[in-house]
C-alpha positions as CSV (number, residue, x, y, z in Angstrom):
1,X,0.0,0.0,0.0
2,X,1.3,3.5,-0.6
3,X,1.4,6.0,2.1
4,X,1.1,10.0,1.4
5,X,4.4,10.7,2.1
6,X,5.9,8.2,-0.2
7,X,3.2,9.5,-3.2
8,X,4.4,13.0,-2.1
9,X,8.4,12.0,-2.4
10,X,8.2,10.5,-5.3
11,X,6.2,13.5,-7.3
12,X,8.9,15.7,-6.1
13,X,11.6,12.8,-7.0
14,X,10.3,13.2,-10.4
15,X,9.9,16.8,-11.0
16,X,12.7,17.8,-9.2
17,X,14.7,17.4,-12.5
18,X,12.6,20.0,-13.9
19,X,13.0,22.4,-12.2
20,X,16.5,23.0,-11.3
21,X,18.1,25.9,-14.0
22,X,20.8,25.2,-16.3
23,X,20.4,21.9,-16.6
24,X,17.1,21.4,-18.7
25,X,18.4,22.9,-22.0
26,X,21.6,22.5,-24.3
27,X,22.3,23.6,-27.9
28,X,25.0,24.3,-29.8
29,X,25.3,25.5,-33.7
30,X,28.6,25.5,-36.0
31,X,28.8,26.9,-39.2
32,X,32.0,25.7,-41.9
33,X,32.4,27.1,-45.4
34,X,34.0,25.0,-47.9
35,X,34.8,25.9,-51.4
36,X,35.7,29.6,-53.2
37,X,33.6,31.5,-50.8
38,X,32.3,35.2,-51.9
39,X,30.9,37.7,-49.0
40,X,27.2,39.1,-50.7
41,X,28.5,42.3,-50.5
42,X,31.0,41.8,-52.9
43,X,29.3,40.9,-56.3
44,X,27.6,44.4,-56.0
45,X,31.2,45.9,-56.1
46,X,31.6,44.0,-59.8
47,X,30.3,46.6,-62.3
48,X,28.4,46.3,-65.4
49,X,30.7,46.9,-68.4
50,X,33.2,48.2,-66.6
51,X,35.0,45.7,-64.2
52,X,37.8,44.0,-66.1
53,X,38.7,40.2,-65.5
54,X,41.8,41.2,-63.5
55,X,39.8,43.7,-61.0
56,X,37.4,40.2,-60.3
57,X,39.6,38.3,-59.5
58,X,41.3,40.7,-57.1
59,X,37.9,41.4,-55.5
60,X,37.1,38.1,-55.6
61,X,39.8,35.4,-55.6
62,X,40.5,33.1,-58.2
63,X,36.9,31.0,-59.4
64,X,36.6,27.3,-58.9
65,X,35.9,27.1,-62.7
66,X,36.0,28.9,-66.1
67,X,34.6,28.2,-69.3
68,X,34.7,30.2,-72.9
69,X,31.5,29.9,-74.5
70,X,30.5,29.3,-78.3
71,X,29.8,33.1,-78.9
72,X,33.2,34.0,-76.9
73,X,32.6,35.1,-73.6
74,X,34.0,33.6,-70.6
75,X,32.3,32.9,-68.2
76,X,33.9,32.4,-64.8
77,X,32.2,30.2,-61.5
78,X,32.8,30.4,-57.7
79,X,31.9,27.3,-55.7
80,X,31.1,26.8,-52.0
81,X,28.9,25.0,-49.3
82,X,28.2,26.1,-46.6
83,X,27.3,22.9,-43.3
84,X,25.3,24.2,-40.1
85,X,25.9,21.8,-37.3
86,X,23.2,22.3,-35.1
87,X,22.3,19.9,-31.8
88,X,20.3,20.3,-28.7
89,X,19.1,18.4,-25.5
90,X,16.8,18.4,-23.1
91,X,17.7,17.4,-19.7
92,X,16.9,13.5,-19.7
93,X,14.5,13.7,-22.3
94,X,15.5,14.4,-25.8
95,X,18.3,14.8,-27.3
96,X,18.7,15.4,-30.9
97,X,20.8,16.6,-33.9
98,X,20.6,18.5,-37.6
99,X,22.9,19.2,-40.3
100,X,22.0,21.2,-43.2
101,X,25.0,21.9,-45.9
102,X,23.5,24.6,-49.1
103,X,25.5,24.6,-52.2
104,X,25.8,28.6,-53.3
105,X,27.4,30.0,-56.4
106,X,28.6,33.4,-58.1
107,X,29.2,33.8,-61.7
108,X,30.4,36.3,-63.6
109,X,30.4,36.7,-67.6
110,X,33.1,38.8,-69.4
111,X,33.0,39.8,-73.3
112,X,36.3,41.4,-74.4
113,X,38.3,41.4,-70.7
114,X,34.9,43.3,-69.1
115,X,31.9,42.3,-67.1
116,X,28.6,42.0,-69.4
117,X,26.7,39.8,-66.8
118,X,26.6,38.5,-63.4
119,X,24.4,36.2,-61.2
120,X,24.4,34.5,-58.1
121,X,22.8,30.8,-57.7
């Protein structure tokens, strides 16, 4: 048979976890880049017809690709992925984990040495 007290001791046995701080939640998040990264900010600095190939590159590194095209431009590509790392637990409950990785890309066209186009993906 069970008594009051031991009902009463063993409610607060089992919420006691609950309510004690800094223990209930953890999380942490972690972000890599891999690849020929480009900061947003810097494709608006690439101008229309009058960036050349040599002020890209300088602005933004070499590309991870280049290709000349059938009509004669050149098109050059910068690849990178970005991984979040993200995982979390809740005291004695749950635990858990994500990873999410998005491919990104930047490319810029040139006619003649000079911008004619550009485009991020």
């Amino acid at each position: 048979m069970i008594t009051a007290r031991t009902a009463v001791l063993s409610t607060v046995a089992l919420l006691a976890p609950l309510t004690m701080s800094g223990c209930l939640i953890s999380s942490s998040n972690q972000q890599s880049v891999s690849g020929a990264y480009v900061q947003p900010g810097t494709v608006s600095k690439v101008q229309l017809h009058e960036s050349t190939m040599a002020e890209v590159e300088e602005l933004m590194g070499q590309p991870s690709a280049s290709k000349v095209n059938d009509d004669g431009t050149e098109t050059w590509t910068w690849n990178w992925s970005k991984t979040t790392d993200g995982s979390g637990t809740v005291f004695l409950i749950f635990s858990g984990s994500s990873e999410k990785t998005v491919h990104e890309s930047v490319h810029v066209k040139f006619k003649d040495g000079v911008v004619v186009k550009k485009w991020r993906d």
